[in-house]
KEBA-150050 format. One line per field, with one value per atom (N, C-alpha, C): atom name; residue in three letters; x, y, z. Coordinates in nm, 3 decimals. Atoms other than C-alpha are relative to their C-alpha. Layout:
N
atom = (CA:...)
res = (ALA:...)
X = (X:...)
Y = (Y:...)
Z = (Z:...)
***
This chain:
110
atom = (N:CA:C:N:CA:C:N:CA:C:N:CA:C:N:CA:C:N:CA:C:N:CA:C:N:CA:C:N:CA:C:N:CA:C:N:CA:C:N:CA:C:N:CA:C:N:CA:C:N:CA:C:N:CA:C:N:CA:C:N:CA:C:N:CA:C:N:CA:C:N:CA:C:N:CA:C:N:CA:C:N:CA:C:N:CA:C:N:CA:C:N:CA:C:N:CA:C:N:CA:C:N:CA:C:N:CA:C:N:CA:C:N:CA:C:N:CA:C:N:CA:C:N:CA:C:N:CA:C:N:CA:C:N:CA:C:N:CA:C:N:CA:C:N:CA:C:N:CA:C:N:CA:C:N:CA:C:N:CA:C:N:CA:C:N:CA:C:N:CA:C:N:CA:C:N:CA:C:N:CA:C:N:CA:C:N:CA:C:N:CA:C:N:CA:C:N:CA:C:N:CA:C:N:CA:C:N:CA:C:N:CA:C:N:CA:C:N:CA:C:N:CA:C:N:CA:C:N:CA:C:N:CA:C:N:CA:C:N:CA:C:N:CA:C:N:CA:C:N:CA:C:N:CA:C:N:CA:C:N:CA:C:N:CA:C:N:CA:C:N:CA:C:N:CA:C:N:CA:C:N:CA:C:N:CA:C:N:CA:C:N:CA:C:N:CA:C:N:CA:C:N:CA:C:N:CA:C:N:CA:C:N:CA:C:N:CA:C:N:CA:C:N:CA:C:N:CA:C:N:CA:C:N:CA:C:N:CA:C:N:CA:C:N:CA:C:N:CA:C:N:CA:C:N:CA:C:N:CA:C:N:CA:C:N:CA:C:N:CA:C:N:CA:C:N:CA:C:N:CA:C:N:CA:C)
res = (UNK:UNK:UNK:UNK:UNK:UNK:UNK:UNK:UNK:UNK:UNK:UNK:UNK:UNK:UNK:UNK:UNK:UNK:UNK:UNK:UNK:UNK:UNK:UNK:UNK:UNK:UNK:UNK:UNK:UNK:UNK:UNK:UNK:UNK:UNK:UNK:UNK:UNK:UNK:UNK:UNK:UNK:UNK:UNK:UNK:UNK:UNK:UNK:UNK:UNK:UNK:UNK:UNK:UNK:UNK:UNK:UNK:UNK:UNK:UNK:UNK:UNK:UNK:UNK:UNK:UNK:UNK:UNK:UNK:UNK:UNK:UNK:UNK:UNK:UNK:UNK:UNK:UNK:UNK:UNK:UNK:UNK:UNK:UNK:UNK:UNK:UNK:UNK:UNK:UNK:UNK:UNK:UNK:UNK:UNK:UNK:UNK:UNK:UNK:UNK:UNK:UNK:UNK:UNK:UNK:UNK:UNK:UNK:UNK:UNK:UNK:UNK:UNK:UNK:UNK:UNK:UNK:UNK:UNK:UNK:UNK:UNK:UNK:UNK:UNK:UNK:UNK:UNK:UNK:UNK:UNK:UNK:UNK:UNK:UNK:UNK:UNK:UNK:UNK:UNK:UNK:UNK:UNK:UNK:UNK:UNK:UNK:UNK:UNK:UNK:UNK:UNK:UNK:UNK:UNK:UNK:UNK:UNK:UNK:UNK:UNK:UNK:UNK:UNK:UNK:UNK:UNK:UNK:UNK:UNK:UNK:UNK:UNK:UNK:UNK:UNK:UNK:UNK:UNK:UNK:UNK:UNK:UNK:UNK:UNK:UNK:UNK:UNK:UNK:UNK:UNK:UNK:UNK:UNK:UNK:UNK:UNK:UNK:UNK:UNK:UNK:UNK:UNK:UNK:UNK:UNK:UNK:UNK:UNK:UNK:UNK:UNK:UNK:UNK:UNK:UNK:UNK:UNK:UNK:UNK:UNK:UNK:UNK:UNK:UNK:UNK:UNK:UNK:UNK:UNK:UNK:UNK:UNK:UNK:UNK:UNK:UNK:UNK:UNK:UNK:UNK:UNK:UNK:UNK:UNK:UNK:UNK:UNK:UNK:UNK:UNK:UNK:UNK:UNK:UNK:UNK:UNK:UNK:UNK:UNK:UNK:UNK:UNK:UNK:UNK:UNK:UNK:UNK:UNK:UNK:UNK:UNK:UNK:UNK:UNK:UNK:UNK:UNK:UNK:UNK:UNK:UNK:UNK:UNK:UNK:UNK:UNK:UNK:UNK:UNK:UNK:UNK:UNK:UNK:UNK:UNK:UNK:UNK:UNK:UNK:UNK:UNK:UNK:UNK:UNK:UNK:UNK:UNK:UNK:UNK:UNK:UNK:UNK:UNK:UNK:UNK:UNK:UNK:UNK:UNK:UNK:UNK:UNK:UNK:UNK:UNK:UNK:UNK:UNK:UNK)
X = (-0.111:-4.442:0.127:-0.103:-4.213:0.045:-0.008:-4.228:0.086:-0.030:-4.108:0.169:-0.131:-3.835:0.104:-0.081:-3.686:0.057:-0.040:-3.694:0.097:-0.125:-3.472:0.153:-0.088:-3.239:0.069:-0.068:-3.187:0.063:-0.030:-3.121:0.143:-0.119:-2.796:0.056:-0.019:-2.759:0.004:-0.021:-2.820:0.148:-0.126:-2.568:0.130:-0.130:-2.288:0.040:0.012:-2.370:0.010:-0.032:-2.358:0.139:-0.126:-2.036:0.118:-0.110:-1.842:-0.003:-0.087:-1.905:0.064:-0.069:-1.805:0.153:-0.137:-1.492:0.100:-0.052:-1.439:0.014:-0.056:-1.471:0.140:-0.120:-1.218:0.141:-0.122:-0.977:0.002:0.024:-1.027:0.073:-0.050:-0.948:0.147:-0.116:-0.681:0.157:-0.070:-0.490:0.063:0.012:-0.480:0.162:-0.138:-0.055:-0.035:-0.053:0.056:0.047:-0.072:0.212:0.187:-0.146:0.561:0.040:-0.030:0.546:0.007:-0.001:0.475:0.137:-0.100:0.815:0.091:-0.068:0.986:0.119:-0.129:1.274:0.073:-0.107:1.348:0.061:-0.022:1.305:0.151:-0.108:1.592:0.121:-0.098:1.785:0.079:0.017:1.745:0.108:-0.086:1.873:0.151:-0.133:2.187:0.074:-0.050:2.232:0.088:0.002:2.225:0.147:-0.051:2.438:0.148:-0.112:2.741:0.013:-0.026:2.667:0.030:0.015:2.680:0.150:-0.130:3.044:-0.088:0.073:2.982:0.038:-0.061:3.197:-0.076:0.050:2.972:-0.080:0.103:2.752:-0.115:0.114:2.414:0.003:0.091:2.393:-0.068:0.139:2.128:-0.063:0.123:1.903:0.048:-0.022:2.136:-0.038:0.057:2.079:-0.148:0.227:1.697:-0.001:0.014:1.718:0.010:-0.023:1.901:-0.079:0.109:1.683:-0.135:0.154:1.368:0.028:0.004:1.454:0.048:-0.048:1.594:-0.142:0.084:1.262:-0.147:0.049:1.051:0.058:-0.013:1.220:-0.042:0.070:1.122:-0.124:0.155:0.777:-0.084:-0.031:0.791:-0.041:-0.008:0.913:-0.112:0.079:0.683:-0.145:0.138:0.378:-0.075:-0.002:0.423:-0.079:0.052:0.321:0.056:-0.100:0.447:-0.058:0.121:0.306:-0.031:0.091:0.034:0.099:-0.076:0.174:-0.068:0.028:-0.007:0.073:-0.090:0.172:0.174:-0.172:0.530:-0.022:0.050:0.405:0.017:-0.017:0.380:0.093:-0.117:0.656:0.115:-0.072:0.881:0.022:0.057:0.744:0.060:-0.064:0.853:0.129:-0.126:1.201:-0.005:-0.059:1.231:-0.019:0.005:1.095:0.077:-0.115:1.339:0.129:-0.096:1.565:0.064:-0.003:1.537:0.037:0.050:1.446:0.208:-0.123:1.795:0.131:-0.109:2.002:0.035:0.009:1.870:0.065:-0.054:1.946:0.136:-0.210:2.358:0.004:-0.052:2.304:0.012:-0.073:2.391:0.175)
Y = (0.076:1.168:0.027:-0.003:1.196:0.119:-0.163:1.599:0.010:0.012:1.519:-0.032:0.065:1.300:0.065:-0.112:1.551:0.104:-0.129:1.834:-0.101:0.030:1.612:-0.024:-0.004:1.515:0.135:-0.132:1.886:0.043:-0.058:1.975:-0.023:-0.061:2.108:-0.151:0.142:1.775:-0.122:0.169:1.516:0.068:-0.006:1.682:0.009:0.066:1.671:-0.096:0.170:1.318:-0.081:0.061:1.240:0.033:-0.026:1.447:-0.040:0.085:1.267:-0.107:0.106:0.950:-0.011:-0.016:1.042:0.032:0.006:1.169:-0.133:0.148:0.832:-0.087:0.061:0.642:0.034:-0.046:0.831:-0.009:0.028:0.848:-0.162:0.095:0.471:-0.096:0.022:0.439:0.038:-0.094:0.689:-0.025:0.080:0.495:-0.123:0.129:0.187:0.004:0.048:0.141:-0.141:0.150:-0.133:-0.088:0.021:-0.389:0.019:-0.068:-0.278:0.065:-0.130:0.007:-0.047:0.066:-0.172:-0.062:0.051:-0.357:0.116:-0.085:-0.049:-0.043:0.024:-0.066:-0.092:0.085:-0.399:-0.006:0.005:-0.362:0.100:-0.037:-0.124:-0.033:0.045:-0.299:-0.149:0.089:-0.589:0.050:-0.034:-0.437:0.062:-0.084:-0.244:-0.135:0.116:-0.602:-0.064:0.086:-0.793:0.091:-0.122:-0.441:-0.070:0.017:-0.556:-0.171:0.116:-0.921:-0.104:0.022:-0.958:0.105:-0.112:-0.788:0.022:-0.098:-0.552:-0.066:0.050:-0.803:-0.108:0.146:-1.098:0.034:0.050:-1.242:-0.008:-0.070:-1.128:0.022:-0.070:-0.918:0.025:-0.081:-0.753:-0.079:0.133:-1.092:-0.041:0.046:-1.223:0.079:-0.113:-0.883:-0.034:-0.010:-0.901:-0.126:0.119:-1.288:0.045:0.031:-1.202:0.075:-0.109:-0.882:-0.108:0.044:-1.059:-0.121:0.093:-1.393:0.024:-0.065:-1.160:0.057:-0.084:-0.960:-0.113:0.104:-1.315:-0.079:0.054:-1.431:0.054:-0.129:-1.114:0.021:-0.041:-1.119:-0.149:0.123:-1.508:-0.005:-0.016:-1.435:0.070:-0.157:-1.101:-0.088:0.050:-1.283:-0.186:0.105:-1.607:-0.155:0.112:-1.778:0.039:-0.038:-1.765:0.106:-0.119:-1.479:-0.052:0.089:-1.567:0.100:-0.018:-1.501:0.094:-0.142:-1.163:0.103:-0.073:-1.040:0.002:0.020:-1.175:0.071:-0.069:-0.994:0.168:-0.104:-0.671:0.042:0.028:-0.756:0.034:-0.043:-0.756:0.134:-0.178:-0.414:0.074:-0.059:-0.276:0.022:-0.018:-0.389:0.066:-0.051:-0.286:0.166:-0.164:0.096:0.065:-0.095:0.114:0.029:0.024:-0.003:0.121:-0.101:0.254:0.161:-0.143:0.536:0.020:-0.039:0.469:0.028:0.008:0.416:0.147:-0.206:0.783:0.088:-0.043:0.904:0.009:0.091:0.742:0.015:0.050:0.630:-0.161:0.139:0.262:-0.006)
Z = (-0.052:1.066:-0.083:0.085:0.767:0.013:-0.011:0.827:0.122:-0.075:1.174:0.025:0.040:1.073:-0.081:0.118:0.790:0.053:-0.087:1.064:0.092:-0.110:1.295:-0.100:0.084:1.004:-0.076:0.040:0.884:0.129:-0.125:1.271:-0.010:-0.012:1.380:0.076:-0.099:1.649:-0.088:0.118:1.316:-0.045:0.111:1.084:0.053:-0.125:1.390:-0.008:0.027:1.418:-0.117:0.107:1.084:-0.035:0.036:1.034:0.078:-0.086:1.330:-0.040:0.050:1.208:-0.120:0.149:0.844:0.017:-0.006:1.033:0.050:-0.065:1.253:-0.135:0.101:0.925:-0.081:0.109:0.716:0.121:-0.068:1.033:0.009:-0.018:1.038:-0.129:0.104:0.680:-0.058:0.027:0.634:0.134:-0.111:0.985:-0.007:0.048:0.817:-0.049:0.093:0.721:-0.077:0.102:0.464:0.118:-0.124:0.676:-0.022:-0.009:0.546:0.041:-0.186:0.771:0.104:-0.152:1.028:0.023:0.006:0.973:-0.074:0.055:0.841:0.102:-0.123:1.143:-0.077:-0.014:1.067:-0.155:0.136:0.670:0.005:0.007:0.700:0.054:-0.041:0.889:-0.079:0.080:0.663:-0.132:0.145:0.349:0.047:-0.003:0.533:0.068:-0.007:0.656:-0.110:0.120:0.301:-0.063:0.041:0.178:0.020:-0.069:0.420:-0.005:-0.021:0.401:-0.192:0.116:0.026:-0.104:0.068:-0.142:-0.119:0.152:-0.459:-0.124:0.138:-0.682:0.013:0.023:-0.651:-0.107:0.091:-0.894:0.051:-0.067:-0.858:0.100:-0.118:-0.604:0.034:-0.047:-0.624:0.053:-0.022:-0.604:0.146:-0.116:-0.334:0.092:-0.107:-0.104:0.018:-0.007:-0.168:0.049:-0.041:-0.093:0.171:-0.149:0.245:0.070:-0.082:0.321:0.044:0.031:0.256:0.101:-0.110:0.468:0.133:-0.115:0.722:0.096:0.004:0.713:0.084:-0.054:0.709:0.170:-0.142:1.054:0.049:-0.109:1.251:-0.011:0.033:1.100:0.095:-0.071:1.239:0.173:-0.137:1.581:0.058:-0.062:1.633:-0.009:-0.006:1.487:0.026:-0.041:1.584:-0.161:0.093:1.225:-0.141:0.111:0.878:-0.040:0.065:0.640:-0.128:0.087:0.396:-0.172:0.128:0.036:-0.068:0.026:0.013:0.062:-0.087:0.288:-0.036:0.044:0.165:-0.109:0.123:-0.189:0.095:-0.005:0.051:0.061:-0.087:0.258:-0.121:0.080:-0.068:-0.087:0.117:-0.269:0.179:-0.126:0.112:-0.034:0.028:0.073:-0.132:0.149:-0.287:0.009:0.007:-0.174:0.120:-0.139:0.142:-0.074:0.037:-0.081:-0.080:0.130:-0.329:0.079:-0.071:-0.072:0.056:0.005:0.092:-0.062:0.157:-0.256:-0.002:0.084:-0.346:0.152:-0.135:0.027:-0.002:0.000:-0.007:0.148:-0.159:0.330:0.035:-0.025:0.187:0.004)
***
């Protein structure tokens, strides 16, 4: 029986089958965005918001921009998903803004 079983597992028809689902997993895994991608659009629209809504001579800026991005970012996440976001998600929701932020700085397309 076990001799039986070893010859179907070496066969050309197992190791297919084993190697499609090894690919379905990894495409499965490797498909998976952050959810800051998922909000990329609005994340950029967010910060070129805060950018224009915040002058360059105020006092903290920076914080105020990130304040307005980020509660800009939280409404649309709101509306779209119909509930607040749990405070892992606002945690990935913020590291988002801070790498659009950065990505467009270095770009000079603020």
């Amino acid at each position: 029986m076990w001799e039986s079983v070893w010859t179907f597992v070496n066969s050309p028809a197992a190791i297919v089958a084993f190697a499609g689902v090894c690919l379905w997993l990894l495409n499965r895994l490797y498909s998976k965005k952050p959810l800051w991608q998922q909000f990329e659009g609005t994340i950029i629209e967010a910060v070129r918001l805060a950018e224009k809504a915040i002058p360059d001579d105020s006092e903290n800026k920076s914080i105020r921009r990130f304040d307005v991005a980020l509660k800009y970012v939280l409404k649309v996440y709101e509306e779209m998903r119909g509930h607040e976001p749990a405070r892992s998600e606002v945690a990935e929701l913020k590291e988002g803004i801070r790498l659009i932020h950065n990505e467009l700085d270095t770009d000079g397309v603020l």
